[in-house]
LOPA-171591 format. One record per residue: x, y, z of N, C-alpha, C in turn. Coordinates in steps of 0.2 Angstrom, whole numbers, plus 5000, padded with zeros to 4 digits. Example, Ala and Ser with C-alpha at 12.3 -4.5 7.8 and 13.67 -1.06 7.14 Angstrom:
BEGIN
REC  n.x  n.y  n.z ca.x ca.y ca.z  c.x  c.y  c.z
REC 5066 4972 5039 5062 4978 5039 5066 4984 5039
REC 5064 4989 5035 5068 4995 5036 5064 5000 5039
//
This chain:
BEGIN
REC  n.x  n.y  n.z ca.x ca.y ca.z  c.x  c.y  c.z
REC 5129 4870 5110 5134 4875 5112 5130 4879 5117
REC 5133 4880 5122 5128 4884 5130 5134 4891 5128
REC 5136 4894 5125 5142 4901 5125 5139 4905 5121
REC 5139 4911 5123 5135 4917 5120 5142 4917 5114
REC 5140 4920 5109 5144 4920 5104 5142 4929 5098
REC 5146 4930 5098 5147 4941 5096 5151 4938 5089
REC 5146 4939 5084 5147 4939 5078 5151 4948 5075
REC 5155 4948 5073 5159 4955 5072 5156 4954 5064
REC 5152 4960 5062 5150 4961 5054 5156 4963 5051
REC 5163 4967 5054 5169 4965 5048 5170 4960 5048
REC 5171 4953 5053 5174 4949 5051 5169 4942 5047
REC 5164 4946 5049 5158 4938 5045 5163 4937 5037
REC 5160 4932 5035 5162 4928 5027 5156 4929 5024
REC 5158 4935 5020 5150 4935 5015 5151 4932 5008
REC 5149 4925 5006 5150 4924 5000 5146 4924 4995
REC 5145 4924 4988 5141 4924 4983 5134 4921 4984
REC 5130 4921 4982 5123 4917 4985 5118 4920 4976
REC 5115 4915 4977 5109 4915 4970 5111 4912 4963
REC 5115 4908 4963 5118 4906 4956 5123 4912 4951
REC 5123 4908 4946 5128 4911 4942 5125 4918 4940
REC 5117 4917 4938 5114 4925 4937 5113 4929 4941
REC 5115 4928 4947 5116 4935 4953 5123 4935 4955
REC 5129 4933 4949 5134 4935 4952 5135 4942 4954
REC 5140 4944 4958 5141 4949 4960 5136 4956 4962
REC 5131 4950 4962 5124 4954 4965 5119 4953 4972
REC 5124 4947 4974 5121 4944 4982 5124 4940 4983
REC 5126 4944 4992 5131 4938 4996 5127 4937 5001
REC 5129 4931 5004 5128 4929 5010 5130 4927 5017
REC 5132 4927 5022 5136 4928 5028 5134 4925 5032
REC 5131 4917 5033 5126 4913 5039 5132 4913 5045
REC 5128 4916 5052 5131 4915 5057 5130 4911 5061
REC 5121 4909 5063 5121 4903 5068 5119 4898 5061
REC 5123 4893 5064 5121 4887 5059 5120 4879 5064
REC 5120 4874 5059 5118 4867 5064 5126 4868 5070
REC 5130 4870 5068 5136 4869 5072 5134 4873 5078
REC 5132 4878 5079 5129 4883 5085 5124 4879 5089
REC 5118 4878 5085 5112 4878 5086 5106 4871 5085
REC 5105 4867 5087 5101 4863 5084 5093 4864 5081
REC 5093 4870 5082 5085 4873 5081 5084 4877 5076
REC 5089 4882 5076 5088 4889 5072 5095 4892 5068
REC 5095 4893 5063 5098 4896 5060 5098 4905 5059
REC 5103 4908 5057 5101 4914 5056 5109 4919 5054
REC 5109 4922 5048 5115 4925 5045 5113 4934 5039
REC 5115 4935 5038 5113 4943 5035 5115 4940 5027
REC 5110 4945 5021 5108 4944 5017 5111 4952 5014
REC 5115 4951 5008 5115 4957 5002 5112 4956 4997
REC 5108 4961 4994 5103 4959 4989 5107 4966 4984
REC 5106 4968 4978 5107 4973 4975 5106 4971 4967
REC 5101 4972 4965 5099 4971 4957 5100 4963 4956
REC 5097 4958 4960 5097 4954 4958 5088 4951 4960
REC 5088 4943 4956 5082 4940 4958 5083 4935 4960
REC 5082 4931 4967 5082 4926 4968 5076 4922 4971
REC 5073 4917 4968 5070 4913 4970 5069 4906 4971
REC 5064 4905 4974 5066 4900 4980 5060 4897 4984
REC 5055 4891 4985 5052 4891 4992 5055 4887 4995
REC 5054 4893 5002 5055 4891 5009 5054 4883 5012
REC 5058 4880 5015 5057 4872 5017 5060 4874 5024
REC 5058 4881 5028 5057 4884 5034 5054 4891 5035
REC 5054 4890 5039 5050 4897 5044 5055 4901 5042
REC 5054 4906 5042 5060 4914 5041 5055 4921 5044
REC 5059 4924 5045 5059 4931 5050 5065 4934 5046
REC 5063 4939 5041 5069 4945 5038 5067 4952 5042
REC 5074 4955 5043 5072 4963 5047 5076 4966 5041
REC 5075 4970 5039 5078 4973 5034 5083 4981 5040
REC 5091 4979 5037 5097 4983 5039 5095 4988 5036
REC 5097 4988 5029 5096 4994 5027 5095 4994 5018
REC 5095 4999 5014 5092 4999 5009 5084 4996 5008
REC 5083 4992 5000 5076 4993 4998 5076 4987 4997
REC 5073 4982 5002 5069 4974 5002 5065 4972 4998
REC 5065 4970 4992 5058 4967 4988 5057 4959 4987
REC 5051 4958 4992 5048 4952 4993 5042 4951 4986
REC 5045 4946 4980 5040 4943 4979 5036 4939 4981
REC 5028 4937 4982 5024 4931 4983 5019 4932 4979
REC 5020 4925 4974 5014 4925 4970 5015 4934 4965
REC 5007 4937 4964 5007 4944 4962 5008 4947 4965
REC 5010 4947 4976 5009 4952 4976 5018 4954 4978
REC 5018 4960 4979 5025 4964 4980 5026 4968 4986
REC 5030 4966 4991 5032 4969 4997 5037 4974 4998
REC 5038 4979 4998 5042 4983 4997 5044 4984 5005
REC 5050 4983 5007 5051 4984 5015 5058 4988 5015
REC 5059 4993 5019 5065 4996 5021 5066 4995 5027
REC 5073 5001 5029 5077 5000 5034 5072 4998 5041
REC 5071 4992 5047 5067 4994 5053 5061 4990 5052
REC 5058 4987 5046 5056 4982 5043 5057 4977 5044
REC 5050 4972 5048 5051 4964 5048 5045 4961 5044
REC 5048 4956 5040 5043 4951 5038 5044 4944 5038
REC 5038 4940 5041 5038 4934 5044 5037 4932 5037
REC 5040 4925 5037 5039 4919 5030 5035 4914 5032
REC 5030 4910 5031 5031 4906 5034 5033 4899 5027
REC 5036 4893 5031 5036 4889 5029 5032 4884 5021
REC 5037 4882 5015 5031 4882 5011 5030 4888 5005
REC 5032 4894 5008 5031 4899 5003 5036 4900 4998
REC 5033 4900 4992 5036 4905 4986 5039 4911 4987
REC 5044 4912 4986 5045 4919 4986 5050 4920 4980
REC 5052 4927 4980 5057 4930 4976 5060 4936 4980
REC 5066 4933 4982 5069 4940 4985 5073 4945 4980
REC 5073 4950 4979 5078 4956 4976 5079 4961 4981
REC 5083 4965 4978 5085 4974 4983 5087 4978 4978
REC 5088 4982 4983 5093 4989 4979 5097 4991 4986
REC 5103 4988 4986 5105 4990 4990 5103 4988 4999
REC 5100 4983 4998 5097 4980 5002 5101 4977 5008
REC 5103 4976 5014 5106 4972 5017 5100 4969 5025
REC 5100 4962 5025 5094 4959 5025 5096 4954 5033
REC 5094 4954 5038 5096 4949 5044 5089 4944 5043
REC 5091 4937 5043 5087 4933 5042 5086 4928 5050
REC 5083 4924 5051 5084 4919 5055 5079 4915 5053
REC 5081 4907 5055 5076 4902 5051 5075 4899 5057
REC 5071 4895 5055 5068 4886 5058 5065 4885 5057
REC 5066 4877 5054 5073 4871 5057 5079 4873 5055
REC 5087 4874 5058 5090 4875 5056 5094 4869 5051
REC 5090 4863 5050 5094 4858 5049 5088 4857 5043
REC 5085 4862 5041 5079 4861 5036 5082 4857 5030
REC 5087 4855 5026 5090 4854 5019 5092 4847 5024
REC 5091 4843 5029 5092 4837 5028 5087 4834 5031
REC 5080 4838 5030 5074 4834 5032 5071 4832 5026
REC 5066 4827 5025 5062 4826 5019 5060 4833 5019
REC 5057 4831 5010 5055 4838 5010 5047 4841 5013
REC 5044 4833 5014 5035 4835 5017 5036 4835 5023
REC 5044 4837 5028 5043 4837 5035 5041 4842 5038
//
């Protein structure tokens, strides 16, 4: 796709995200996907009393919107607010939570979940 494209935050679709133990504790809104982009993906993140984790089988860039971002890795604990970026790189363990968090991501490969997993 060559068309610049204005994603409106009332109209995104933010749906559930993190399994049955983070119901109604994190949605999620993916706006560039494979249909946009061959390379990159990228959509916004609610977090709020929940725990999800997860490793990475792509690069990610989180900017924290707004509220209280908590990155686990391993032991250590990232505490990031509103104006906050944190680079992932590929590979990594994490554990995301919040309070109240709302989270802009972007990944690469966009197409990571149909590559083996040692790609």
């Amino acid at each position: 796709m060559s068309e610049v494209v204005h994603f409106k935050k009332n109209s995104m679709d933010f749906s559930p995200f993190g399994g049955a133990e983070n119901e109604g504790k994190a949605w999620l809104a993916r706006a560039v996907d494979g249909g946009l982009s061959k390379t990159m993906g990228a959509g916004i993140l609610h977090l709020n009393g929940c725990d999800i984790s997860w490793t990475l089988r792509y690069d990610e860039v989180c900017v924290v919107l707004s509220g209280n971002f908590l990155l686990h890795v391993g032991i250590d604990l990232l505490s990031a607010g509103p104006g906050d970026i944190i680079w992932i790189p590929k590979n990594t363990t994490v554990s995301y939570s919040g309070e109240g968090a709302e989270v802009f991501y972007a990944l690469y490969p966009v197409d990571w979940s149909t590559r083996p997993t040692d790609a």
